[in-house]
C-alpha positions in Angstrom: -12.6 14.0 22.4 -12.6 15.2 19.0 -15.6 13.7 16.9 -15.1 12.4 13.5 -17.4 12.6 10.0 -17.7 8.1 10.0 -20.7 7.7 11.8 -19.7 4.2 12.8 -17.0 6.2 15.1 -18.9 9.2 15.7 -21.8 7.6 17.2 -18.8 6.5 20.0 -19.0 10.1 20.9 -22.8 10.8 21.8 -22.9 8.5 24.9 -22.0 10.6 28.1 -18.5 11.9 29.4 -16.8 8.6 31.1 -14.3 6.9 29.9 -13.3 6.7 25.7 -15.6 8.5 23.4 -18.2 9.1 26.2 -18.2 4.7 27.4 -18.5 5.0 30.8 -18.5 1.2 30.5 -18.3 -0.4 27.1 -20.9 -2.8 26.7 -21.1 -6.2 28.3 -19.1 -5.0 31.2 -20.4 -4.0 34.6 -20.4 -0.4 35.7 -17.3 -0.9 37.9 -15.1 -1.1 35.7 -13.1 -3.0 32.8 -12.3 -6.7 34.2 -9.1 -7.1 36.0 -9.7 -3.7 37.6 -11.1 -3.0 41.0 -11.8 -5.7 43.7 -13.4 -8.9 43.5 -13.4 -9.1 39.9 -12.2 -11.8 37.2 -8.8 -12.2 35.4 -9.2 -10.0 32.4 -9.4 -12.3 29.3 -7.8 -11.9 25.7 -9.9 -9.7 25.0 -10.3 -7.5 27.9 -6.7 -6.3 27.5 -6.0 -3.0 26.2 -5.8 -2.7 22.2 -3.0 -2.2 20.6 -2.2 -0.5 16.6 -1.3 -4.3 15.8 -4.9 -5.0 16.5 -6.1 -2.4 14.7 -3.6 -3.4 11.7 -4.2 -7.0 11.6 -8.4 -6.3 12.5 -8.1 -3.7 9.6 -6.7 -6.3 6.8 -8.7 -9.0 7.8 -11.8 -6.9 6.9 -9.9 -5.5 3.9 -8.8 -9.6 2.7 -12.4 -10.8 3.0 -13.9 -7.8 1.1 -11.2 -8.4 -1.5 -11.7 -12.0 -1.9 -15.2 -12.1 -2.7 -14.7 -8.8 -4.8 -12.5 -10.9 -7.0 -14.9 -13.9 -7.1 -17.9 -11.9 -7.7 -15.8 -9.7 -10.4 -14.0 -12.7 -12.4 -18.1 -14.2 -12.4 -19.7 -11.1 -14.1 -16.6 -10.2 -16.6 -17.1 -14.0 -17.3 -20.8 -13.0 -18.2 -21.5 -16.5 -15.8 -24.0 -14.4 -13.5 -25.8 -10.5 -14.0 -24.3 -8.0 -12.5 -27.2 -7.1 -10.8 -28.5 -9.8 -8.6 -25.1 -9.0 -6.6 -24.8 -5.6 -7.0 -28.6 -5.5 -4.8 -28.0 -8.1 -2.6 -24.7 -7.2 -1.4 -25.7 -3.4 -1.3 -28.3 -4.0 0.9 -27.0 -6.7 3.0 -23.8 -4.3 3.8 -26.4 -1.4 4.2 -28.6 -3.1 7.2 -25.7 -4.2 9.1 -23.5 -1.4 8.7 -26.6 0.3 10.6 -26.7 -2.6 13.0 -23.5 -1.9 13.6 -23.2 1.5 13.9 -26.4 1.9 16.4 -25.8 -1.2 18.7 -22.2 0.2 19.0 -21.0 -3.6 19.5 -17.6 -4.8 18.4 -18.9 -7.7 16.9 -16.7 -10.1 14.6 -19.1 -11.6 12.8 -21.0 -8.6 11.6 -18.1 -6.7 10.4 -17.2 -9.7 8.0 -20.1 -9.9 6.9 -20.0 -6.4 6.3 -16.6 -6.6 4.6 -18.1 -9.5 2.5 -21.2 -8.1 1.4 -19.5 -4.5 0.2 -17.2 -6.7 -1.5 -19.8 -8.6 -3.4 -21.6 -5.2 -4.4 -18.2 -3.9 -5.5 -16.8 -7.0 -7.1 -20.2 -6.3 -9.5 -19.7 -2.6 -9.8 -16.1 -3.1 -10.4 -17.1 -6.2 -13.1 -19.6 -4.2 -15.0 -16.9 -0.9 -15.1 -14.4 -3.3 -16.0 -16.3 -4.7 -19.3 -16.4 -1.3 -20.9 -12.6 0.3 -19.9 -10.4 -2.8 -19.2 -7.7 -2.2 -16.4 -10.1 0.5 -14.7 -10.3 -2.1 -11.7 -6.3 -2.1 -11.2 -6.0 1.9 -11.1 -9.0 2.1 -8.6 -7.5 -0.1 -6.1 -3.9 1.5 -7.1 -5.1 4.6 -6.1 -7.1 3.5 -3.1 -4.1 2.2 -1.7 -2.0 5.4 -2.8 -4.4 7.7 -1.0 -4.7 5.3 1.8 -1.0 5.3 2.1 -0.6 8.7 1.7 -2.8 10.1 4.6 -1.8 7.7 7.1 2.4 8.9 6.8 0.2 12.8 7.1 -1.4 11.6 9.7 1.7 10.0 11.6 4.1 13.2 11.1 1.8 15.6 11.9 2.1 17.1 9.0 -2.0 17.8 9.0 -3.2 17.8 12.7 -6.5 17.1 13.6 -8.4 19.2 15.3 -11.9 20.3 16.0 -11.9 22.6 13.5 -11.0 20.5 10.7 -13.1 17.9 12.1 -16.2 20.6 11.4 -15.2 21.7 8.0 -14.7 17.8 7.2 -18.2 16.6 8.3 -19.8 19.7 6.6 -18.5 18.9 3.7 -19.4 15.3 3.6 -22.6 15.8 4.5 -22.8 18.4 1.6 -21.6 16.1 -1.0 -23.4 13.1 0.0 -26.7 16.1 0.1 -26.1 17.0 -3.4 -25.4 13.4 -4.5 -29.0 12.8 -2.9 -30.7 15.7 -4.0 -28.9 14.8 -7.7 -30.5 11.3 -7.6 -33.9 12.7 -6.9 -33.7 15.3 -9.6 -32.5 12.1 -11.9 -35.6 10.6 -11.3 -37.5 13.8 -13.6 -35.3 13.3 -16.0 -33.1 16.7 -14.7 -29.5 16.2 -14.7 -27.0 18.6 -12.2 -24.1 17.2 -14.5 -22.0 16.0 -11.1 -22.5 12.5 -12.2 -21.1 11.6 -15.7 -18.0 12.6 -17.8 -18.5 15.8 -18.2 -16.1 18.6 -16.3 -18.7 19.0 -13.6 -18.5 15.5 -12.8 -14.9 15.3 -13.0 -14.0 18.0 -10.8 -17.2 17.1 -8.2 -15.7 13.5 -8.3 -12.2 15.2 -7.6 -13.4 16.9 -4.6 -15.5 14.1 -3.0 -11.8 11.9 -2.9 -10.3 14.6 -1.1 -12.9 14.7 1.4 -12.6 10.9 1.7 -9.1 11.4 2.0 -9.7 13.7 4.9 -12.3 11.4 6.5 -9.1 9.0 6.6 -7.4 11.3 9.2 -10.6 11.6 11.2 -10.7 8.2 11.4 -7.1 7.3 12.0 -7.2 10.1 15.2 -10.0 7.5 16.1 -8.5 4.8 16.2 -5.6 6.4 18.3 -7.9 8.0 20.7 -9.3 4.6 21.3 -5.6 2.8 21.7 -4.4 5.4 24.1 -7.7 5.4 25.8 -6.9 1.6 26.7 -10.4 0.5 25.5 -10.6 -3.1 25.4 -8.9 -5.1 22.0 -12.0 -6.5 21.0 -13.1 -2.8 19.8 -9.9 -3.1 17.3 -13.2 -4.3 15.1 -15.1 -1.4 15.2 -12.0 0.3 14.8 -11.5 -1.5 11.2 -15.4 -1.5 10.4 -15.0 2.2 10.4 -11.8 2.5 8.1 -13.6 -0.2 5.9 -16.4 2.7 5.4 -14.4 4.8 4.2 -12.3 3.3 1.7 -15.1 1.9 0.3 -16.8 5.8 -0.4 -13.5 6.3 -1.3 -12.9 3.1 -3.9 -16.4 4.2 -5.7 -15.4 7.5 -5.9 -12.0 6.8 -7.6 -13.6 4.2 -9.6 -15.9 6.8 -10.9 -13.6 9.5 -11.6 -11.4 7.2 -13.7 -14.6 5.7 -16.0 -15.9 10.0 -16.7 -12.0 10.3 -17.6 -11.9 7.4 -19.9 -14.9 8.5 -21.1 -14.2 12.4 -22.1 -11.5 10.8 -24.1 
């Protein structure tokens, strides 16, 4: 099973060699098996049967709809100067912080967690996006534009083949996630003496470090599309078509911030 640079699926992986992603028995089943299988067991329920990509498609936009929807509200509210940016920008960043870790380490496909995941990002970035927004009107529009466009884009790779995802690629992907998001670290640190690396700003540096970041984003994408098929061919149950979206949802958030940023150091070399 290939392993892929989103902890939320990665951590799938570290569990032993049975069944998908090292489950020998997803959680809140009994070690003989998925219901419906075996003998002597319950009917299988709605959401004991196996997940299909309409899950993961329809799981994927709720997430995607809820973040959006209070992104908007929390946006329209700071460009509208009717609350500070920052009351919203902490709350929601740490809200989405402690239960994308509760998600990621209980390993649970839990609804309710994931939306509240999807609406707390959304808050944070409706305030990011707001406070952007004030200083380069229409910045918002071209970062979701291009979310979508890369989105797009690496899912049609990812369904011809044209890139195929293997172990390899999966290694050069997570190294070099883990470098950026190192030097980001390490950059923010730094910040704090008053020593600036110039990867975060409008200068060239920035621009080109904010380039390559969105192309390992981009990458991540593919990782976590080969995921989500893994887990539909697997036959794991459809109620882990939530994890499944809480895992893209991740990523394109990296990947909105990222954009966002490269288009404000653009509009700001100008």
């Amino acid at each position: 099973m290939r392993s892929s640079s989103n902890p939320a699926f990665r951590n799938l992986q570290t569990r032993g060699n049975v069944g998908y992603a090292g489950f020998g028995s997803p959680q809140g089943y009994p070690q003989g098996g998925m219901p419906g299988y075996g003998v002597d067991q319950a009917p299988p329920t709605q959401a004991d049967r196996p997940i299909t990509v309409d899950d993961v498609v329809m799981k994927t936009a709720t997430t995607l709809g809820v973040a959006l929807l209070t992104g908007i509200i929390t946006a329209v509210l700071v460009l509208g100067q009717q609350i500070s940016p920052y009351p919203p920008l902490i709350i929601g960043g740490l809200v989405g912080l402690v239960v994308s870790l509760v998600v990621i380490f209980k390993q649970t496909p839990n609804a309710g967690l994931v939306l509240t995941y999807s609406a707390a990002e959304g808050v944070f970035l409706g305030a990011l996006t707001g406070v952007f927004e004030a200083f380069a009107p229409g910045i918002a529009f071209q970062a979701l534009l291009g979310t979508g466009l890369v989105f797009a884009v690496m899912l049609v790779v990812y369904r011809t083949g044209a890139v195929k995802v293997t172990p390899k690629l999966t290694k050069w992907v997570i190294g070099a996630a883990g470098g950026a998001v190192l030097l980001m670290l390490i950059n923010l640190v730094l910040g704090l003496f008053g020593v600036n690396m110039g990867i975060r700003g409008n200068g060239t540096l920035a621009i080109i470090f904010s380039l390559v970041v969105i192309g390992i984003a981009a990458f991540m994408l593919l990782l976590d599309f080969d995921l989500a098929d893994q887990m539909i061919r697997q036959g794991m149950p459809s109620k882990w078509a939530w994890y499944a979206a809480f895992g893209l949802m991740t990523t394109l958030v990296w990947l909105y911030v990222e954009i966002l940023r490269l288009l404000w150091a653009l509009n700001s070399s100008e």
